[in-house]
C-alpha positions in Angstrom: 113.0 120.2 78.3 111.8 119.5 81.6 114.1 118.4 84.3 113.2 117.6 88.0 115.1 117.1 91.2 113.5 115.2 94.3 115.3 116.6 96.9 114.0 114.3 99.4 114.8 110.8 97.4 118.0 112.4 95.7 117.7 112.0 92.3 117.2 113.8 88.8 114.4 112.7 86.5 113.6 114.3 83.3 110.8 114.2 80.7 109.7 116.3 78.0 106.1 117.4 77.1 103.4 115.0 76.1 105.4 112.7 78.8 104.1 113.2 82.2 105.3 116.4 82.4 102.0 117.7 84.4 102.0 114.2 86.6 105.9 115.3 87.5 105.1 118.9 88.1 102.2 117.9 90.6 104.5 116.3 92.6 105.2 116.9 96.2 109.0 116.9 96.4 110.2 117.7 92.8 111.3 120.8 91.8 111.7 121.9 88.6 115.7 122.6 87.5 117.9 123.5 84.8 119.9 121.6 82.7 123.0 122.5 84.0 122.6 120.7 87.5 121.9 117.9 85.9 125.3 117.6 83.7 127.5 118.4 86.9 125.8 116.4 89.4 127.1 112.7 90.4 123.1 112.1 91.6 121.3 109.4 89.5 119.5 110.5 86.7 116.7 108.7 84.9 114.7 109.8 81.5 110.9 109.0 81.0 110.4 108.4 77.1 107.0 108.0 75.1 106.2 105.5 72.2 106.3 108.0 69.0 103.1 107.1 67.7 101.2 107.5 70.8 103.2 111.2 71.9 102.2 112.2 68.0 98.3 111.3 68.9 98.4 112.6 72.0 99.8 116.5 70.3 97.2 115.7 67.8 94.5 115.3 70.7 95.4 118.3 73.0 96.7 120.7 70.8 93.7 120.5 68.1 91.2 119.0 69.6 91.1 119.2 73.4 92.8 122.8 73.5 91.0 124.2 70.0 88.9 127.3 71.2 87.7 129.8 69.1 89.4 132.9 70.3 92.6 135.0 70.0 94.7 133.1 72.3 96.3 130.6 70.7 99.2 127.9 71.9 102.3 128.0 70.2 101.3 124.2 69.5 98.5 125.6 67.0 100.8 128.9 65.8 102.9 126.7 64.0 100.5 125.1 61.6 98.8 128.6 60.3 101.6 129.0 57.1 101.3 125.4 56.3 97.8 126.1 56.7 98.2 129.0 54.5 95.8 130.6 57.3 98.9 132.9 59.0 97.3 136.7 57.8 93.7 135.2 58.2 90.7 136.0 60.5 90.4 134.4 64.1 86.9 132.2 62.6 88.8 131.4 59.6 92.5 129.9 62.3 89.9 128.4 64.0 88.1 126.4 60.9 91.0 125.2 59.4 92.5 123.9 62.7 89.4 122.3 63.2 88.9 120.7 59.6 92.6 119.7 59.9 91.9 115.4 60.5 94.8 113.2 61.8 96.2 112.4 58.4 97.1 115.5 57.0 97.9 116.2 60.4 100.7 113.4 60.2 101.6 115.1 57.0 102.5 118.3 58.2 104.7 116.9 60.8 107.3 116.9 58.6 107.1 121.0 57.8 106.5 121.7 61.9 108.1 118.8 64.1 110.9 121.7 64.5 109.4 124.4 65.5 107.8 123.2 68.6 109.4 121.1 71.7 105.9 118.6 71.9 107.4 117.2 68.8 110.9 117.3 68.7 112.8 113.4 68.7 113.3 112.7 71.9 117.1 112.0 71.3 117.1 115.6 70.6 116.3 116.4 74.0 118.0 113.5 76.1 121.6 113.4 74.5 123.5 115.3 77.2 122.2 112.8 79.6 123.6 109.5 81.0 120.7 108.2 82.4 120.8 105.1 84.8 117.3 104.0 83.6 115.4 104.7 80.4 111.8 104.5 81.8 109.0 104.1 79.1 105.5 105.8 79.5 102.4 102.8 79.4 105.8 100.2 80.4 103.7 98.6 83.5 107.2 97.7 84.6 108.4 100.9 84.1 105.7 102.7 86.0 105.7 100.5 88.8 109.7 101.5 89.0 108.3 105.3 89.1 105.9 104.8 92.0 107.6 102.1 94.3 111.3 103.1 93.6 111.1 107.1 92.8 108.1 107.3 95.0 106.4 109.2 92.0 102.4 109.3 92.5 101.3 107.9 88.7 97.8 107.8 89.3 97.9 111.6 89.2 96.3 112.2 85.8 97.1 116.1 85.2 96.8 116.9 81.4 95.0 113.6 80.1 93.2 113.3 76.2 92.0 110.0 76.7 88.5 111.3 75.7 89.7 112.4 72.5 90.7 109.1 70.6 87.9 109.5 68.3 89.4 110.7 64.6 92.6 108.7 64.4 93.4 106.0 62.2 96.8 104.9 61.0 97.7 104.3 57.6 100.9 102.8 56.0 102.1 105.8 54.4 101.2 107.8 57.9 103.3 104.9 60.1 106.4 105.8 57.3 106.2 109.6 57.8 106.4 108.9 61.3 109.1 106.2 61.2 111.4 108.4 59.2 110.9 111.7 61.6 111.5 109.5 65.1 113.7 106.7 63.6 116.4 107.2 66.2 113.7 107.3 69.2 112.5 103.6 67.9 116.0 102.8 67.8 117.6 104.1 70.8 115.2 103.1 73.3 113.8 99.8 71.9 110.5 101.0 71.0 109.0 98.9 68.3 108.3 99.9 64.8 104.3 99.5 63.0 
């Protein structure tokens, strides 16, 4: 996962993907590190979590929506639903149309089969549990983000990788909210993020 150092304000601050990982990476005095400085440094260290619901829609948004081009190239975010998709040994056109007919529910229920195989949808406890941070921040917090821009001097107005635009084909259902409950149980629980 993605970890930062602001070598001018002196601290660590890590996120993972679908978190303001492009906002981070766009700014001025962060640079990108490994974990390792982070576990054997005595600087502060703060995480920057996302409500599981919305970082689900958002992978939902980019990866098969906004990113969904018909062409060979496809992210590793798309790669992992072909065998579910029973579309693995297929044709390109044929990737491409069942990634596109694929709608937010039985997107949801595929999560399940794929949330593993790619880092956009791993728990975030998953990622975090080496880490004592000395603040949790929480993305779309207004609290939280003000902390990032007047106390880590982090620019939040840059918008790098938004899918705002792409809110159209998602509703939640009750069996959908329980799929995703189970999956990121300990992310609701560990930082205080409040259950459907």
């Amino acid at each position: 996962m993605p970890h930062f150092y602001n070598y001018k304000e002196k601290y660590f601050i890590s996120t993972n993907f679908k978190v303001m990982y492009s906002t981070l990476r766009r700014q001025e005095y962060l640079k990108k590190v490994k974990l390792f400085f982070l576990l054997f440094s005595n600087k502060d260290k703060y995480i920057i979590v996302r409500e599981p619901y919305d970082r689900v829609e958002s992978f939902f948004r980019d990866a098969l929506r906004k990113r969904l081009i018909n062409n060979d190239e496809w992210h590793r975010s798309q790669k992992i639903f072909f065998k579910p998709l029973q579309v693995q040994n297929k044709s390109t056109s044929e990737k491409f149309k069942a990634l596109e007919k694929l709608n937010f529910e039985d997107f949801i229920k595929l999560v399940p089969v794929v949330y593993n195989k790619n880092r956009h949808l791993h728990p975030q406890n998953y990622i975090f549990k080496r880490i004592l941070p000395k603040r949790i921040l929480k993305l779309n917090n207004v609290a939280d983000m003000e902390f990032l821009a007047n106390n880590l001097n982090i620019n939040v107005d840059i918008k790098a990788n938004s899918t705002d635009q792409f809110k159209t084909d998602i509703t939640w259902t009750k069996e959908l909210i329980e799929i995703v409950n189970q999956i990121y149980h300990k992310d609701f629980e560990l930082y205080g993020f409040e259950k459907k």
